[in-house]
N, C-alpha and C positions, 0 to 999 in steps of 0.2 A: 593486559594482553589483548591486542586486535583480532577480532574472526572475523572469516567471511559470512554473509547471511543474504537470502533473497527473501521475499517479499513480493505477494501478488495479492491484490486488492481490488474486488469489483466495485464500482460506484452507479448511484440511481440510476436509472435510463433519463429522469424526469429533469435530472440540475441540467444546465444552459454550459454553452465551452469557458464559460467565463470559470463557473463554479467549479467546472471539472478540473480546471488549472489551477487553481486557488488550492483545491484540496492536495495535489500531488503536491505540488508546493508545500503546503504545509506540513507533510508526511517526511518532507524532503529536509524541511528546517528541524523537525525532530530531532533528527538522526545526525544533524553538522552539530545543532546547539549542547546534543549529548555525547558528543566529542567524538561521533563518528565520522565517517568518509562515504561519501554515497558514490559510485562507481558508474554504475550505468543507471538511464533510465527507459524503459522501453513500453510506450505510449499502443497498444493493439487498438483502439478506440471501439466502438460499440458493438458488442458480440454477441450472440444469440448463448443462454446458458445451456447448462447440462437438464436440468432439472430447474421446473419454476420456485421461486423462493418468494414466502409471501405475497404472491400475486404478481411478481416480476419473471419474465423470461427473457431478459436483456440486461445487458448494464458494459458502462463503460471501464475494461481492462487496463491494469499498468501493473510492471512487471519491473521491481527496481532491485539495484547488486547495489550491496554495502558491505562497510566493514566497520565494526563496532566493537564495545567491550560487551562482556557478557548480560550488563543489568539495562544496556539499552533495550533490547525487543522487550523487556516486560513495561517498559515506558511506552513504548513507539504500538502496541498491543493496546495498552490500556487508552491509548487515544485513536487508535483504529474504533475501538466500541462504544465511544461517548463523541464521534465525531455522527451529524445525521449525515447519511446520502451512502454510508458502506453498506454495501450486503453482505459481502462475504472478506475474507483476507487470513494467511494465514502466512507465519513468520517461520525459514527454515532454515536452520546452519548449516552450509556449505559442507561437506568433505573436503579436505586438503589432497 
């Protein structure tokens, strides 16, 4: 059974646009390769945070709509935190 889910992930201030595309990309192949559907993707680019985290008070925002089975975000999770250049990200499902 398909659910909706978003997905907002901050990345380094420090990676270059090359890097910063690579990684949405690759976030992006997660989620087709584990038989989801990636819907939208909405690129905010370099944002001032809320609060400094490890010594960052910037990073570049993306804000992506999918639709997955249930065991994908504990996948598409566990490579958001062994990917370097994330700071922050967190995976939500949708209301219908």
């Amino acid at each position: 059974m398909m659910r909706k889910y978003e997905t907002i992930f901050i990345l380094h201030p420090s990676l270059d646009e090359e890097a910063v595309k690579a990684n949405i990309e690759k976030f992006q192949g997660v989620i087709v390769n584990g038989g989801g559907k990636v819907e939208n993707v909405d690129f905010w680019g370099k944002r001032k945070l809320a609060y400094e985290i490890n010594k960052v008070n910037e990073g570049y925002y993306t804000l992506v709509n999918f639709e997955a089975n249930p065991e994908l975000p504990k996948e598409l999770d566990r490579v958001f935190r062994i990917t370097d250049g994330v700071i922050r990200h967190i995976i939500v499902k949708q209301e219908n």
